[in-house]
Structures are given as structure tokens and as C-alpha cells.
N, C-alpha and C positions, 0 to 999 in steps of 0.2 A: 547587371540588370538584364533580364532573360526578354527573349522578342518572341512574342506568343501570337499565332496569327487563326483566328478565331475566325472555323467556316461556318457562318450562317447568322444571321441577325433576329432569328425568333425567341422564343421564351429561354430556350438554354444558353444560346449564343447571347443574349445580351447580358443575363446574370454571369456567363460566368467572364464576359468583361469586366464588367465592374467591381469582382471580386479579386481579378488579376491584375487590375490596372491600379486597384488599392493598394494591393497587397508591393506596388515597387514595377510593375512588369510596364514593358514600349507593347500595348495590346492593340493592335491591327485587326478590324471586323472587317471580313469579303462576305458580301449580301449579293446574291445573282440579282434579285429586284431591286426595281426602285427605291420602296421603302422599309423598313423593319417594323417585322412583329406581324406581316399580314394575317398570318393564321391565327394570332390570338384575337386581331380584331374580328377575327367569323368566330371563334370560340362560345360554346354558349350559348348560342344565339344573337347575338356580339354584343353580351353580358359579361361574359368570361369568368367560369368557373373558375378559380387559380389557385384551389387546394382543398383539403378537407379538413373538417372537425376530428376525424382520428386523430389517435395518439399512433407513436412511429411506427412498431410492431402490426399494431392490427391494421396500419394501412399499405405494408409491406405485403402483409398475408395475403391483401386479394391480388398481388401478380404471381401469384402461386410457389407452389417450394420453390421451383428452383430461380424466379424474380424476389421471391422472399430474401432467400437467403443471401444473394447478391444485391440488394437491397437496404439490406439490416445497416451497414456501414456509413451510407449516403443518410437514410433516413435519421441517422443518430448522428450525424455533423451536422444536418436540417432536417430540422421538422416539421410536418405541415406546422405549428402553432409559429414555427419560428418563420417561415416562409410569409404566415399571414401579421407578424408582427413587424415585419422589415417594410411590406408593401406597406402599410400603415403608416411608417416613419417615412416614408415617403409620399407621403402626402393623400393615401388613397382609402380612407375609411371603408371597413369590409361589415356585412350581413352575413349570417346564418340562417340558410334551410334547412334545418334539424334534420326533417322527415328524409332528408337523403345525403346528409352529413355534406352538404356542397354551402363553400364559402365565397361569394361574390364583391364586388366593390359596391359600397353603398349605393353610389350612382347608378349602378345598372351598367356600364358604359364599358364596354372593354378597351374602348380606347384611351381610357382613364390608367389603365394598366401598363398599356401599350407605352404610353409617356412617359409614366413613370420611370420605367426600365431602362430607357430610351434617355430619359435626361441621367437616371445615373450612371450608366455606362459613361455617357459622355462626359457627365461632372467630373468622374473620377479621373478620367484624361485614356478614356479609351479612342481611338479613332474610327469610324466605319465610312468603309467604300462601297457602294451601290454600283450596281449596274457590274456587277463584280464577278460572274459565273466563274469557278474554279473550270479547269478543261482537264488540268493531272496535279496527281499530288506524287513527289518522289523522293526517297530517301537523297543527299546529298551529305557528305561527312557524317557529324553528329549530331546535323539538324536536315531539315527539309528545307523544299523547291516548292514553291506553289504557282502553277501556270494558270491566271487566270484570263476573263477577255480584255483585259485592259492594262495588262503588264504581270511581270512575276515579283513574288517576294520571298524572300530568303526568311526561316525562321528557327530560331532553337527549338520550339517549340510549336506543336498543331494543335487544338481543340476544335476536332469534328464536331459542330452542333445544326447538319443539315439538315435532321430529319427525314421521315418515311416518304412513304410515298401516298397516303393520305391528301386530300383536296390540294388534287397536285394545281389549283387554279391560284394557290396562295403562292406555289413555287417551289413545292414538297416535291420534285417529278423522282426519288429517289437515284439520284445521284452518289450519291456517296457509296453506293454498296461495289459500285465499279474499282472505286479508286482503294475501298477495302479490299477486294479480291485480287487486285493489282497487288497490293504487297503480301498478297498469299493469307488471308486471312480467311476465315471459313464465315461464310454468311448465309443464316438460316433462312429459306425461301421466304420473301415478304409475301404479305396476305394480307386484307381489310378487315380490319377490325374494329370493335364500337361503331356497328353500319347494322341498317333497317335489314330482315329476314325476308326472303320471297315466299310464299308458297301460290301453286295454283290450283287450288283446289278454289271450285265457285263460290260455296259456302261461307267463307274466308270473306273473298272481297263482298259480299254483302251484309257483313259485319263494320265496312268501315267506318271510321268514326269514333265506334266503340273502346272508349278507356276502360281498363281496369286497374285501380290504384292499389287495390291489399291482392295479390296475386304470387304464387311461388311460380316461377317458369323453370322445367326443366328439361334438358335438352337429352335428347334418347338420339344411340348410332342404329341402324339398319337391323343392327342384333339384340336393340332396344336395353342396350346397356348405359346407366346413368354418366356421360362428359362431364356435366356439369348443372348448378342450380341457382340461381339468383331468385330473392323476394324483392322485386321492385317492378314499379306500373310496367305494364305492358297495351299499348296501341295498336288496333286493328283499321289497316291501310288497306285501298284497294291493289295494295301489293302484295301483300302479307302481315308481318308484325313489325313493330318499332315501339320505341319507350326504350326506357333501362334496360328493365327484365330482356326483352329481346335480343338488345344489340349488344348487351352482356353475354351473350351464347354465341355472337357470332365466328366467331376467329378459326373455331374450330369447323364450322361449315365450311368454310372460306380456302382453310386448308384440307379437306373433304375434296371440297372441287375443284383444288389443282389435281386430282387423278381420272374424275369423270362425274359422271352425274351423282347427286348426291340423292337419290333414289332410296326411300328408307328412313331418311332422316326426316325427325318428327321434334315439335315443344310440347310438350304437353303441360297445362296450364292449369295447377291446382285452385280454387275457381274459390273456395274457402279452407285456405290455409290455418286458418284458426280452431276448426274441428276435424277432431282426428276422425279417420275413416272408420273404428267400430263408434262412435257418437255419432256419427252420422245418419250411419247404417239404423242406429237404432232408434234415430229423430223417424226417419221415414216408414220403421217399422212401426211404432207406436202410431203416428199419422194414419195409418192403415188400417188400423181396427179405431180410431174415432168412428162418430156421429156425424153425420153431415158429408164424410166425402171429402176432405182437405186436399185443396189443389198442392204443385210441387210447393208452388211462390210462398203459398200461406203454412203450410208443414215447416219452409227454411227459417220463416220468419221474417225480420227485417237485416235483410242485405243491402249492398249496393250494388248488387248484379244486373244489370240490363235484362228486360224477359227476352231480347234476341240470344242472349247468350247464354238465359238458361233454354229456351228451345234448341239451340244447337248440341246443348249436353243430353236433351231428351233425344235429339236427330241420333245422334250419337250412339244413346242405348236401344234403337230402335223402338223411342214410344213417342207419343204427338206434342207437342207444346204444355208444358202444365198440366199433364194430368193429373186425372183425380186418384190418389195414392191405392185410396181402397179397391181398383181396377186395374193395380198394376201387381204381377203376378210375383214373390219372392225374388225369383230369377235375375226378371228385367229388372228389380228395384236394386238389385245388385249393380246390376249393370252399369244405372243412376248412377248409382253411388263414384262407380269407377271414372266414370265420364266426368260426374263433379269434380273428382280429388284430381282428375287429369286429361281435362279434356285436349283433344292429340289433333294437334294442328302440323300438317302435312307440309316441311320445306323444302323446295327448289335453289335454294341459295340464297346468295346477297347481292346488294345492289354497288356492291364494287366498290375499287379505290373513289370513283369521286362522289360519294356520299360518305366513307368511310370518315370517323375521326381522329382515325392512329391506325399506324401499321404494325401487326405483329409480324414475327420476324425480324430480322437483321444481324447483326454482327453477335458470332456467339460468344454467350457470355463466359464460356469457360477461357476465352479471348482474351479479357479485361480483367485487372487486379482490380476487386471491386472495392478494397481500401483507398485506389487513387483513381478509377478508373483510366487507367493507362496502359497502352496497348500492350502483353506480358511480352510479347516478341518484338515488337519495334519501340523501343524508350524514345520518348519524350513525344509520344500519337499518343490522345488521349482522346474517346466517343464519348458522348455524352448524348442525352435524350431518347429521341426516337430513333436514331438510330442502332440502338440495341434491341437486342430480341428480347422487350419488355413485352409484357399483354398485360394492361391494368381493367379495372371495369371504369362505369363512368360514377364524375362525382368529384373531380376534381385530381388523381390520380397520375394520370398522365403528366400534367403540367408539374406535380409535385416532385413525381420522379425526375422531369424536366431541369426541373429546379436544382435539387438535392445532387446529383450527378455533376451536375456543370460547377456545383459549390466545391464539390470534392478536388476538380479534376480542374478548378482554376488553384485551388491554393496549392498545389502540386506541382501543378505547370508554370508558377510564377516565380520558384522558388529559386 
């Protein structure tokens, strides 16, 4: 029977107790804090998103090819369906919000979550120590040393599950990349990811407030070449942007701005994604030679566009609030046009690791056998969660891969 000593008591650290402690294994939890699971109970809102309505593949696809592909293995041992069928069997009845594929506990309660994971770790006969910061992790024969503040322990086996560096006030302060680079492992620069966009342009913050729920955001480099695009709400802060759509774009700002100012980089926010830009074009053309004069508002029709935010599309194309179509020259109604399909909101960055909700970066993945996720150079180390160079969007993703990684890399490690 294998002694498996499991660093971190969050969403991976305690699934994948309870699956090693089932499975036969003496599993030992070291939690630097007092209690487990703090970050899930901020999760959400401390609702706690804790998976998605996808199926494996396509929830694989949004951590990109090369999270996809390293992905594919975990997600097909668990599946979000299987992840939200187990919480279930554990006592915590789940909701679906379609409109962004995110699956929640009936209750609302993340701490409802929290417990759950928390009693079956321990049902199963996992143990966890608090108050437990690891200080070094070291190879010894053909197991590991683990030095923590309250004594060391000897173990066949590791399962890193410390996570990023993300709301380091839960306990995230990313640790763990030290004790990876100590055994010579390559770890790819952490950066805030899933976190609110800056821009300071004036404009901006006197939009705040303003939701927009049907929106494409897409995110343009310096050389206005397309990163990346997400269709989900986007909120205007008197910081800049926030919602999905936003803090779906952020990772790559984030990594932007570890070289200097992110100067150039822009979202540009298709404002009705539903009509293609010659339909558009040709709504406000026909508008143009009416009777009467048709303002922008009454030409679109019925939207859900705030008129502050169609004035700033007009600011935009150089013409006044709503004008009357039949006064606005071919040219400028271009111009409209462009401004509508993209209006180009100006970013200064993000708002850092402690608003962040995951870290991209960390331990690269060409690192890890992503059939066991087990370290390919040092056997029987095995990372799991955030601490891999995942980058998910939001919607429940995070936690899945969370999940699905720790499933792999307990029935592996228990063996």
C-alpha cells in the first residue's frame, strides 16, 4: 500500500484524496491554512461554479491546442457530466445556466461544495494536516522528503495540488513553482488570468456600469492582429472591462506586460454580432434615403444597446449621438458601421494576481505524461490543477480540469 502525500487541500488536493484513499493508498493532505477548500469557497461568487454543461472535447478545446491536447486524456477519465454526477452522489444537488454552460449547486452555496469534498476525502480515510506550509520538496531514494512547518514526511509518492498564484489571500501565493524548479523542471512564467481588463481612456470609465450581454470581444496586438475572441457579456467598470467576454482575453495582456507597457493593445467589441457587416451596412444605407430622417437608434431597430454606447460608436466614427442617417455622408456611415462591428476599447492591462481567478503559466506541460499526469523525469511527482500551464476561459473549466487531472494522477499514484 503506496503513501501518497497530497500538497494542498483545494478542489484537486481533495478529489484526488478521496480517489487515492479509495483506491487502497495511506493518503496524507499538507494544507498551508487553516482550513480546505478556501478558494472554492470565493469561487463564483461563493456560489461555485464547479463544471460545465460541455461534453469532454469541446470543453478541452477552449484551453487551446496545446491544453486541448493534454487535456483530451483527463477529460475522458472525467467528465464535466461525470464530475457533476459524483458531486450529486454526494449529497449536493447541481443547476444549469445554459446561457454560459456553467453548472452550480442547487443551493447557491459554495460551501455546500466545500463539504462535500471535505467529508469524502475524509470518509474514504484520507488524513489532512493544517497549518502545514511545505518549506522543500526533495527527491530521497525512490520516494520523496517533504519539509513542512510542523514536521517532515516521507512518501512513495507526491501529488502537487498547490495551485497558482491567483487570490493569493486564499493561500494560492504560488509556491509550488519554486520546489518545481528546484528539481530542474521548466516552468512557464505565471500571469493573471480570468481578471478584469484596465484601459484609461476617459471615455471608458464614464460608461460604467454599462452591461452588454449579446457581444463578441475581440482582442487585437499593437499590429492589430486577431489573439483571440470570445462571445460572452462584457462590463464596463470605472477601470476598464470585466464580465466573461473581457477576462476571457486577459492572459495574454497579462503576459504582454511582463515585457513593458502594453501600449497598442485594444478589445474591440462587436456591439451586434448577429448582423454581418455588409447587412448592416446596408440597414443604414437604405435608412438614408427614407422619409423622415431616421435617427441611428430607430434605423438598428430594437436592440439592447444602451444609447451611451451607441454614442461612443458615433464618438468613435466622428459623428454626434444618434444621428439622423440622411445627414451622415457614405464615408462617415462607414465608418458607423466599423465602430458598430468593433468598437476599439483602449487596454492598459489588468488588475493583477489579487483579482485574478487562475494563473496561466506554470509547469510545462510537455513536463507531464498527460495519461498519468506524472512528472516524465522524476516518477512517482505527479502536478495537478493549477499548477500546470493551463489557461481555461470562465464557466466552470478551471475547476473541471482541476478535477479531471487530480482523477488521473490519484488512480496512478495510488497504485
Amino acid at each position: 500500500m503506496p503513501t501518497v502525500v497530497i500538497v494542498g487541500a483545494g478542489a484537486a488536493g481533495l478529489w484526488a484524496a478521496a480517489v487515492a484513499a479509495r483506491r487502497g493508498a495511506e493518503v496524507l493532505v499538507l494544507e498551508k491554512t487553516p482550513r480546505a477548500g478556501t478558494k472554492i469557497l470565493a469561487s463564483g461568487g461563493t456560489r461555485c461554479n464547479l463544471t460545465t454543461t460541455l461534453g469532454p472535447r469541446e470543453a478541452a478545446r477552449l484551453f487551446g491546442r496545446e491544453g486541448e491536447a493534454f487535456l483530451r486524456p483527463a477529460f475522458d477519465a472525467l467528465s464535466p457530466a461525470d464530475v457533476r454526477a459524483h458531486v450529486e452522489r454526494l449529497g449536493v444537488p447541481t443547476v444549469v445556466e445554459p446561457e454560459l454552460e456553467k453548472v452550480f449547486p442547487r443551493s447557491q452555496r459554495a460551501v455546500d461544495v466545500r463539504d462535500a469534498l471535505l467529508e469524502d476525502a475524509e470518509g474514504a480515510g484520507a488524513r489532512i494536516r493544517y497549518r502545514a506550509g511545505v518549506r522543500e520538496l526533495r527527491r530521497e531514494g525512490s520516494g520523496f522528503r517533504v519539509v513542512a512547518e510542523n514536521g517532515e514526511v516521507v512518501a512513495d509518492r507526491v501529488i502537487l495540488a498547490a495551485g497558482g498564484r491567483s487570490y493569493a489571500r486564499t493561500g494560492t501565493t504560488g509556491d509550488g513553482y519554486a520546489w518545481l524548479r528546484g528539481l530542474g523542471l521548466r516552468v512557464v512564467p505565471p500571469v493573471p488570468a480570468l481578471v478584469p481588463l484596465l484601459s484609461d481612456a476617459e471615455w471608458v470609465r464614464e460608461l460604467t456600469g454599462i452591461a452588454l450581454p449579446h457581444v463578441e470581444a475581440r482582442l487585437l496586438d499593437p499590429a492589430d492582429r486577431l489573439i483571440a475572441r470570445r462571445r460572452r457579456p462584457v462590463l464596463f467598470t470605472h477601470l476598464g472591462l470585466s464580465g466573461p467576454g473581457a477576462m476571457d482575453l486577459s492572459a495574454p495582456v497579462a503576459r504582454a506586460a511582463m515585457s513593458g507597457p502594453t501600449t497598442g493593445w485594444k478589445v474591440a467589441l462587436d456591439l451586434l454580432p448577429d448582423v454581418g457587416m455588409d447587412a448592416l451596412r446596408d440597414r443604414l444605407s437604405d435608412a438614408s434615403r427614407q422619409g423622415g430622417g431616421p435617427t441611428l437608434a430607430r434605423a438598428l431597430g430594437e436592440t439592447d444597446l444602451p444609447a451611451r454606447i451607441l454614442a461612443a460608436a458615433c464618438a468613435q466614427a466622428g459623428l454626434p449621438a444618434n444621428p439622423r442617417l440622411h445627414e451622415v455622408p457614405r464615408k462617415l456611415r462607414n465608418r458607423l458601421v466599423d465602430a458598430l462591428k468593433g468598437l476599439r476599447v483602449p487596454i492598459s492591462g489588468t488588475l493583477g494576481f489579487d483579482h485574478a481567478e487562475v494563473t496561466a503559466g506554470g509547469l510545462a506541460l510537455d513536463e507531464v505524461d498527460p495519461t498519468t499526469c506524472e512528472v516524465r523525469s522524476v516518477p512517482g511527482l505527479y502536478v495537478v490543477g493549477e499548477l500546470l500551464d493551463l489557461d481555461g476561459v470562465i464557466g466552470g473549466l478551471s475547476f473541471q480540469a482541476a478535477f479531471a487531472t487530480a482523477e488521473l494522477a490519484a488512480r496512478h499514484a495510488s497504485r
